[in-house]
C-alpha positions as CSV (number, residue, x, y, z in Angstrom):
1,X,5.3,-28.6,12.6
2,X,4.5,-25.7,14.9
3,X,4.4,-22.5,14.0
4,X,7.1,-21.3,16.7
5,X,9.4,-23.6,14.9
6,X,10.0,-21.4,11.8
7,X,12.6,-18.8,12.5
8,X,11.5,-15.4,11.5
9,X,13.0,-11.4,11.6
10,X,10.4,-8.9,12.4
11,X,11.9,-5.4,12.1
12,X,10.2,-2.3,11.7
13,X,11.9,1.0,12.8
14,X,9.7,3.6,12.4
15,X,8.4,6.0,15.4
16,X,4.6,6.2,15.2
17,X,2.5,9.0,16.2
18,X,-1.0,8.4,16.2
19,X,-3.8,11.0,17.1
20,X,-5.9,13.9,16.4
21,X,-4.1,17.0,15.6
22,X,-0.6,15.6,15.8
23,X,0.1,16.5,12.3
24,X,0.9,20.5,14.0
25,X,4.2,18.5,16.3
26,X,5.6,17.7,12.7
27,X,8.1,20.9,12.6
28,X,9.4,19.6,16.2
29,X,10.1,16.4,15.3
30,X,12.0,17.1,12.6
31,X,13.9,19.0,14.4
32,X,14.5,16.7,16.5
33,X,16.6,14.4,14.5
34,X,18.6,17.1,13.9
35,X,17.3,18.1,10.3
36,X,17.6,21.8,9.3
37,X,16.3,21.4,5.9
38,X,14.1,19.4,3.7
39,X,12.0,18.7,0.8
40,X,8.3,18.8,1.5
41,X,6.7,16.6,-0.8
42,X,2.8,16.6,-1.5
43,X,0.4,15.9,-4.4
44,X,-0.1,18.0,-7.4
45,X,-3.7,18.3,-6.4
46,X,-6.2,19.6,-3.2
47,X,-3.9,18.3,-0.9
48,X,-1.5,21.0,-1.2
49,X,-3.6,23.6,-0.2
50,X,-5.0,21.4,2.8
51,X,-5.8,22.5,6.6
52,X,-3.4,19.4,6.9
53,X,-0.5,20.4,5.2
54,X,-0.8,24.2,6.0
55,X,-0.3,23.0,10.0
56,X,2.4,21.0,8.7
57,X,3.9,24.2,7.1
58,X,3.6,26.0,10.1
59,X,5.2,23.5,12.4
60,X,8.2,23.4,10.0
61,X,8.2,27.4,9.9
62,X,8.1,27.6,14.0
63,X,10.9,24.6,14.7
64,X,13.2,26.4,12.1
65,X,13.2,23.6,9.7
66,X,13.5,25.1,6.0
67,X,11.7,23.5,3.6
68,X,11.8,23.3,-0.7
69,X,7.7,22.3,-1.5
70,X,7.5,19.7,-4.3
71,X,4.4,19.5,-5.2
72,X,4.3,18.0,-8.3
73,X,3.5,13.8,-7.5
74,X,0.2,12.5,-9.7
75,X,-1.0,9.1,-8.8
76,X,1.5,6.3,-9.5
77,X,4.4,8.3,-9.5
78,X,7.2,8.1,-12.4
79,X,10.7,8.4,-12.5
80,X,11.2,11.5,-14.4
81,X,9.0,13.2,-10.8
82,X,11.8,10.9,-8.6
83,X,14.5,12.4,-10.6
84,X,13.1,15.8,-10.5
85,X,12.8,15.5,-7.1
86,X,15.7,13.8,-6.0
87,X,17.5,16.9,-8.2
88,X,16.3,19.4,-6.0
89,X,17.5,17.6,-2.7
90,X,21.2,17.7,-4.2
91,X,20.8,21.5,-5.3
92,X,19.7,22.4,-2.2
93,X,21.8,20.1,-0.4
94,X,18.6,19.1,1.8
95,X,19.0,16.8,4.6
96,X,15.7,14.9,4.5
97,X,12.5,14.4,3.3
98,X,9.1,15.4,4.6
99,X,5.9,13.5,2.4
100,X,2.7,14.7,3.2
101,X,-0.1,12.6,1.5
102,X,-1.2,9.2,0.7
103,X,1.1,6.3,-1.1
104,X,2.0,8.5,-4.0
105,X,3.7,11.4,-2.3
106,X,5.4,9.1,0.7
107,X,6.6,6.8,-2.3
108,X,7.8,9.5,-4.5
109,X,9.8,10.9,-1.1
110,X,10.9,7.3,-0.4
111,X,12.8,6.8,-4.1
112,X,13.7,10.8,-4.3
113,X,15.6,10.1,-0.5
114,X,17.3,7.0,-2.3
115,X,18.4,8.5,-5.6
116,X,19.5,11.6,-4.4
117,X,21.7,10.0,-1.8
118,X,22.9,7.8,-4.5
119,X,23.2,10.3,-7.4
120,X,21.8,7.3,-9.0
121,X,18.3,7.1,-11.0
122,X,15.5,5.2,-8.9
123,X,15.2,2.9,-11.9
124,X,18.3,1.5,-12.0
125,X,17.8,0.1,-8.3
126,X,14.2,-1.4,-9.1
127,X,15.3,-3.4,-12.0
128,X,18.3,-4.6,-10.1
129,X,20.9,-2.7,-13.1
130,X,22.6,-0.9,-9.6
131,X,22.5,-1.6,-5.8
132,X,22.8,1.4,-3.7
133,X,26.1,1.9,-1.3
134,X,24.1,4.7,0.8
135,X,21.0,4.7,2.6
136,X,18.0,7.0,1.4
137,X,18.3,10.5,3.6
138,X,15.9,10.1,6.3
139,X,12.2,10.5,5.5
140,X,9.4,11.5,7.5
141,X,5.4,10.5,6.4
142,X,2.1,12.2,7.4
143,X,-0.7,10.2,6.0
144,X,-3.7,11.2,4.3
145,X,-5.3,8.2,3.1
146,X,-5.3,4.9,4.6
147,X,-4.4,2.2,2.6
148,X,-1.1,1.8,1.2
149,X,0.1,1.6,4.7
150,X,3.8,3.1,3.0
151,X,4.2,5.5,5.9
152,X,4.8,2.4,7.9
153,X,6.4,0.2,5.1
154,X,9.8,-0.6,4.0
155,X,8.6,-0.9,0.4
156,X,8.2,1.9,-2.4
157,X,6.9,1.9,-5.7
158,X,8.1,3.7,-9.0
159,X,6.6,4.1,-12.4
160,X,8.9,2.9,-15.6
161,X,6.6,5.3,-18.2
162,X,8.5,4.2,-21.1
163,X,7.9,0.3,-20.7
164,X,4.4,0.7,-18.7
165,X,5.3,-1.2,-15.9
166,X,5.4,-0.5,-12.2
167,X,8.6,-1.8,-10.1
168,X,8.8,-2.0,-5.9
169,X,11.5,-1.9,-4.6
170,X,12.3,-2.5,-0.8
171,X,15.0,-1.1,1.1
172,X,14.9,-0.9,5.6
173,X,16.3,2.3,4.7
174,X,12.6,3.3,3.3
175,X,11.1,2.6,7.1
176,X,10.5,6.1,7.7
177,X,12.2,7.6,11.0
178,X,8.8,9.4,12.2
179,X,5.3,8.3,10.9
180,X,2.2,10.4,12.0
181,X,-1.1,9.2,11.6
182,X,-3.7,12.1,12.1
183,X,-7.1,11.0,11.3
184,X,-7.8,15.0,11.1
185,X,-6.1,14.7,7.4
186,X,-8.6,11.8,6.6
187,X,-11.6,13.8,6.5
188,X,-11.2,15.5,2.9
189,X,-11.1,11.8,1.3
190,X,-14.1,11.3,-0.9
191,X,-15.8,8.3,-0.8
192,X,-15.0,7.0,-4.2
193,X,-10.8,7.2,-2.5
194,X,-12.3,6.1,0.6
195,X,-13.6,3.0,-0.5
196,X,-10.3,2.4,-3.4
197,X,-7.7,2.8,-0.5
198,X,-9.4,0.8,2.2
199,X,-9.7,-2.1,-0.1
200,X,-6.0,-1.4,-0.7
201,X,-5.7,-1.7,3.2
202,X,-7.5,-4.8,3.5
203,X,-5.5,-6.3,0.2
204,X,-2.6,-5.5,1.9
205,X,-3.5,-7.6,5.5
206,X,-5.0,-10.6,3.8
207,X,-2.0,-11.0,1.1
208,X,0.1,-10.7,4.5
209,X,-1.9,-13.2,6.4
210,X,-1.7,-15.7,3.6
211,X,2.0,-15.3,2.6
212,X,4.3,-18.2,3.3
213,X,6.9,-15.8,4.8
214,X,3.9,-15.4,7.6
215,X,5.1,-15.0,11.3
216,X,3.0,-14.9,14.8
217,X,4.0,-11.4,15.2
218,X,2.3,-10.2,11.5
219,X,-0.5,-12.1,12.4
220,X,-1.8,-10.2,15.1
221,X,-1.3,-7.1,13.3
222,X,-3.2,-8.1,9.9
223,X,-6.0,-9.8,12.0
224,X,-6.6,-7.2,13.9
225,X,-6.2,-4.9,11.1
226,X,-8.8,-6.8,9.2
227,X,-11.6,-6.5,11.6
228,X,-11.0,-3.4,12.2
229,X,-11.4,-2.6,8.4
230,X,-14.2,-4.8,8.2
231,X,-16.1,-2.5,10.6
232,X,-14.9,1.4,10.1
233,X,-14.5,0.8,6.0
234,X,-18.3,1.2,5.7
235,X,-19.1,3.7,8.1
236,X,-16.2,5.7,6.9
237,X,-17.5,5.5,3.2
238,X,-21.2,6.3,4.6
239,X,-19.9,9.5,6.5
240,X,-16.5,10.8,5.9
241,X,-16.6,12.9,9.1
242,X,-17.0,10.0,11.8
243,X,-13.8,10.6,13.3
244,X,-14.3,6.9,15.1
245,X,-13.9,5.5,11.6
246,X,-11.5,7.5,10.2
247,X,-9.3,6.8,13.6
248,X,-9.6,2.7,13.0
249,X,-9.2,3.0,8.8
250,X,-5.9,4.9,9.7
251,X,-4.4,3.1,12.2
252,X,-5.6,-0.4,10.3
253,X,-3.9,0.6,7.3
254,X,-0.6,2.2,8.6
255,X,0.1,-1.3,10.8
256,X,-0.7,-3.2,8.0
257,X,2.3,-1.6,6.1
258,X,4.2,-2.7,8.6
259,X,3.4,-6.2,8.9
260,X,4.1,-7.1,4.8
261,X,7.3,-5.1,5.0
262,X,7.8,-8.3,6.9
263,X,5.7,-11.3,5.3
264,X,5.5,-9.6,1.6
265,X,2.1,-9.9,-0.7
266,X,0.6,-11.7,-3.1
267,X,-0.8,-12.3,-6.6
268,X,-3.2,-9.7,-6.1
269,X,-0.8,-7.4,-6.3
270,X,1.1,-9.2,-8.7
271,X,-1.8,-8.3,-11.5
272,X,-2.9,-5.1,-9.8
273,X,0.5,-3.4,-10.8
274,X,0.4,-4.1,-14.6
275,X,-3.1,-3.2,-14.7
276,X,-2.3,-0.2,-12.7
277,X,0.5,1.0,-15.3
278,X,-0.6,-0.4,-18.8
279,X,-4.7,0.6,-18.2
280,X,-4.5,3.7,-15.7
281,X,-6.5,1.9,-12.6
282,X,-6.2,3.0,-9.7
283,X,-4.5,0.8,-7.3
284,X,-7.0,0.2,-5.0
285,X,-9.6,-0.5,-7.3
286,X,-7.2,-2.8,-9.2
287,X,-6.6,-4.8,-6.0
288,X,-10.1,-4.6,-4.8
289,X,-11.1,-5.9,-8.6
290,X,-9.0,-8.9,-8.6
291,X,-8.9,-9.7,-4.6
292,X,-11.7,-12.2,-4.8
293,X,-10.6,-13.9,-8.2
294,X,-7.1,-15.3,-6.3
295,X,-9.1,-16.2,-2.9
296,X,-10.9,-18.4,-5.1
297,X,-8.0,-19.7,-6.6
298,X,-6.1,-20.5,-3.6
299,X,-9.2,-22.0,-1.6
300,X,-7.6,-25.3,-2.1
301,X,-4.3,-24.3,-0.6
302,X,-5.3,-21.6,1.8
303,X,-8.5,-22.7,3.5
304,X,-7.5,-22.4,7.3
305,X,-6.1,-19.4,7.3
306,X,-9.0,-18.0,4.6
307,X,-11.2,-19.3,7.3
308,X,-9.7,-17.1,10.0
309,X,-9.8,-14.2,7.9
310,X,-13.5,-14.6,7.4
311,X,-14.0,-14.8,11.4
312,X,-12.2,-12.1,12.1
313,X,-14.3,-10.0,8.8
314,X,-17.5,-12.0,11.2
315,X,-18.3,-13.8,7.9
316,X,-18.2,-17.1,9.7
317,X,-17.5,-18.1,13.5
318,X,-13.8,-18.8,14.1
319,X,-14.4,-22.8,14.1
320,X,-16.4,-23.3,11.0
321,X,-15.1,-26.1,8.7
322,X,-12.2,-24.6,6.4
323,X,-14.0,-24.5,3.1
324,X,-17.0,-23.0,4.5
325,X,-14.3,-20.0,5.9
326,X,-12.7,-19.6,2.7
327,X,-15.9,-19.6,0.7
328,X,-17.1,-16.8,3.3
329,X,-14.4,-14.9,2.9
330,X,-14.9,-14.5,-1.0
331,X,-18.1,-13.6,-0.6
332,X,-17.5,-11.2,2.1
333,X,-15.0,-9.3,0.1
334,X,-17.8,-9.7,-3.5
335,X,-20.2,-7.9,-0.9
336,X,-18.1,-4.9,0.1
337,X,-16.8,-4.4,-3.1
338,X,-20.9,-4.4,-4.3
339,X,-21.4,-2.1,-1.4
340,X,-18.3,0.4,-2.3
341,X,-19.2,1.0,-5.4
342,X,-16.0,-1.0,-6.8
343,X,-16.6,-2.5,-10.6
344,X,-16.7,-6.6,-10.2
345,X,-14.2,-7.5,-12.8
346,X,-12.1,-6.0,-14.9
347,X,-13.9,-6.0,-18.3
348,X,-16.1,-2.9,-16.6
349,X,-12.7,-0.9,-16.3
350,X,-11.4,-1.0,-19.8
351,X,-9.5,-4.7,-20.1
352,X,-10.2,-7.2,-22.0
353,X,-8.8,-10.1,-23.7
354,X,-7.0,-8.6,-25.7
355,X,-4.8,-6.5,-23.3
356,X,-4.5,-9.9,-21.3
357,X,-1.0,-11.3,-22.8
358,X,0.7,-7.8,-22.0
359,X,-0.8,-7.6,-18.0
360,X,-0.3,-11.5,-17.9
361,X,4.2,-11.4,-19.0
362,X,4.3,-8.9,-16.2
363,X,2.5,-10.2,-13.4
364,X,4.5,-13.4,-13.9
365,X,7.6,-11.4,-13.2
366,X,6.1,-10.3,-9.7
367,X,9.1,-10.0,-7.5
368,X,6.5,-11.7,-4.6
369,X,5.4,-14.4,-6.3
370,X,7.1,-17.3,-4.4
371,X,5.2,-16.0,-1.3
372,X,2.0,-17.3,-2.9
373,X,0.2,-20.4,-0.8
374,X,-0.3,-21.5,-3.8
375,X,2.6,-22.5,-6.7
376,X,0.7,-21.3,-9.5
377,X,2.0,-22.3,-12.7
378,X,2.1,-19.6,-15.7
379,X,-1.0,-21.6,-17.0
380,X,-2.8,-21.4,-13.6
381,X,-2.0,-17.4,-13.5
382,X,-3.7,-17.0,-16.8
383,X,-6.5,-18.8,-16.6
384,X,-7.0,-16.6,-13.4
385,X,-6.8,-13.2,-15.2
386,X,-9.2,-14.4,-18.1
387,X,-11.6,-14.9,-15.1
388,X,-11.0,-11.8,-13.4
389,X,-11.5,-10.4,-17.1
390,X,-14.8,-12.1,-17.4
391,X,-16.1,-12.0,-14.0
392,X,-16.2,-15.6,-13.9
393,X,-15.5,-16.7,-9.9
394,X,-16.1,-20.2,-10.8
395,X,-13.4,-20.9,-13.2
396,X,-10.9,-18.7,-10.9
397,X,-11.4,-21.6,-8.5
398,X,-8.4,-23.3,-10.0
């Protein structure tokens, strides 16, 4: 059956503006919805007192755009900061939301916009107790990372504290109306967040590539989003400042967030948000981590499309035999994670087999899993984590 034959939606909304020093038109665009007021939401750490955001600051400031600063997101944000936040839009009787920052900020923006427009608690939506009757207040992202690709996504996720577990939840009213991409903000990443985010980035294109809900339009995106990875992640990582790199990691990772908001992700993601909540890893070293362990698993199902992956990564030429391309393609991604400095299994960032039953009954609950290639079985998924756990790429090979 041909691939044209399967019907498929593809929207995605959201105005992007790409460039260098495009972060200083923020104020006007805003404004140019119509917005008068907002909440300006940014990290609890450097970010705040960026070049970045004090242009964005400015650019509010001259378009007449008045602005509350929350600047209190951490990395995986929770709901008591979405309820704090989403508070302080219905106090102020703000009309939007401005996030300035990587996935945490533009996620905590994204569930504030929701809840406060709901007078509901973001929780209640991501575990499906309440479905909201008004869309999220319009949002507007500026990107200083690249890899969650949320400034571009319909998709945000919130952190349940109490019951250590991580919940996305996708609305198209989380497309944000205005996405800038200025590579300028870029420059401040360490490596360490340089390589975790752009093996989020590439997470993100290869789950999308691979999911069953793939479509000739996503395609294009993730594998030209993948090559471009492939080449700027390690000069990026070797020299924050090359602009070139920065430029093709940003762009790379803000179209990939648009592309699963169509297709959805994968296993990876599956185990990286349990291991994320419960253990305190970072999300793109949690994906990066266990990225290899469920290409080797679905090998069997996946090959083809493993195999274009690898081509486009230049890991194997675009007509090698399938199980030559898949095989490339997990030891492509083994290599860069080797190369970023990104631990090789999971045991070398605090789990063992212990924790295992806890991260396991969650990731079975993935609200992606049936976009999988592969139909893994509950059995299948754990033997998969035990091998992530123990480094062990040959029994992952399901």
């Amino acid at each position: 059956m041909s691939v044209f034959s399967t019907p498929f939606s593809y929207y995605s909304p959201t105005r992007l503006v790409f460039g260098l020093g495009t972060t200083k038109g923020a104020g006007a665009m805003v404004a140019g919805l119509g917005v008068r007021s907002v909440l300006l939401v940014c990290g609890s750490g450097a970010t705040g007192r960026s070049a970045g955001f004090a242009a964005l600051r400015a650019g509010l400031d001259a378009a007449g755009v008045a602005y509350t600063v929350f600047d209190k997101v951490t990395p995986d944000p929770d709901a008591a900061q979405v309820a704090e936040a989403a508070a302080l839009i219905r106090s102020g009787r703000l009309e939007a939301v401005v996030a300035y920052g990587g996935g945490s900020p533009i996620d905590c923006a994204k569930s504030a916009a929701l809840a406060a427009a709901n007078d509901v608690d973001m929780l209640e939506f991501s575990y499906g107790r309440a479905v909201p009757t008004k869309p999220a207040l319009p949002i507007i992202a500026v990107s200083t990372t690249a890899g969650t690709g949320s400034e571009l996504s319909a998709s945000a996720v919130t952190t349940d504290r109490v019951n250590e577990r991580k919940l996305g939840y996708t609305t198209d009213s989380f497309f944000p109306r205005i996405a800038i991409v200025d590579p300028e903000n870029h420059l401040s990443m360490p490596p360490r967040v340089t390589a975790a985010t752009g093996m989020d980035a590439l997470t993100h294109v290869v789950e999308s590539y691979l999911s069953l809900a793939a479509n000739p339009l996503a395609d294009a995106i993730d594998l030209k989003a993948v090559a471009m990875i492939g080449r700027a992640l390690p000069l990026a990582y070797a020299d924050g400042n090359d602009l070139e790199a920065r430029s093709a990691m940003a762009i790379a990772s803000a179209s990939a967030g648009g592309a699963f908001s169509q297709t959805g992700l994968g296993m990876v993601h599956g185990f990286a948000h349990p291991v994320g909540a419960r253990h305190g890893v970072a999300h793109g070293d949690a994906n990066a981590i266990i990225l290899p362990y469920v290409m080797a698993a679905l090998a069997r199902d996946a090959a083809p499309r493993m195999r274009d992956l690898a081509a486009a990564l230049g890991a194997c030429k675009p007509d090698a035999p399938d199980r030559l391309g898949a095989a490339a393609l997990v030891e492509t991604i083994v290599d860069m994670n080797l190369k970023l400095g990104i631990a090789s299994n999971l045991s070398l960032v605090g789990i063992n087999a212990t924790n295992a039953p806890a991260v396991l009954a969650d990731a079975l609950t993935y609200r992606m899993r049936a976009r999988s290639p592969r139909a893994f079985t509950d059995g299948e998924l754990g033997r998969l984590l035990d091998a992530a756990i123990a480094g062990d790429l040959k029994a992952a090979a399901l």
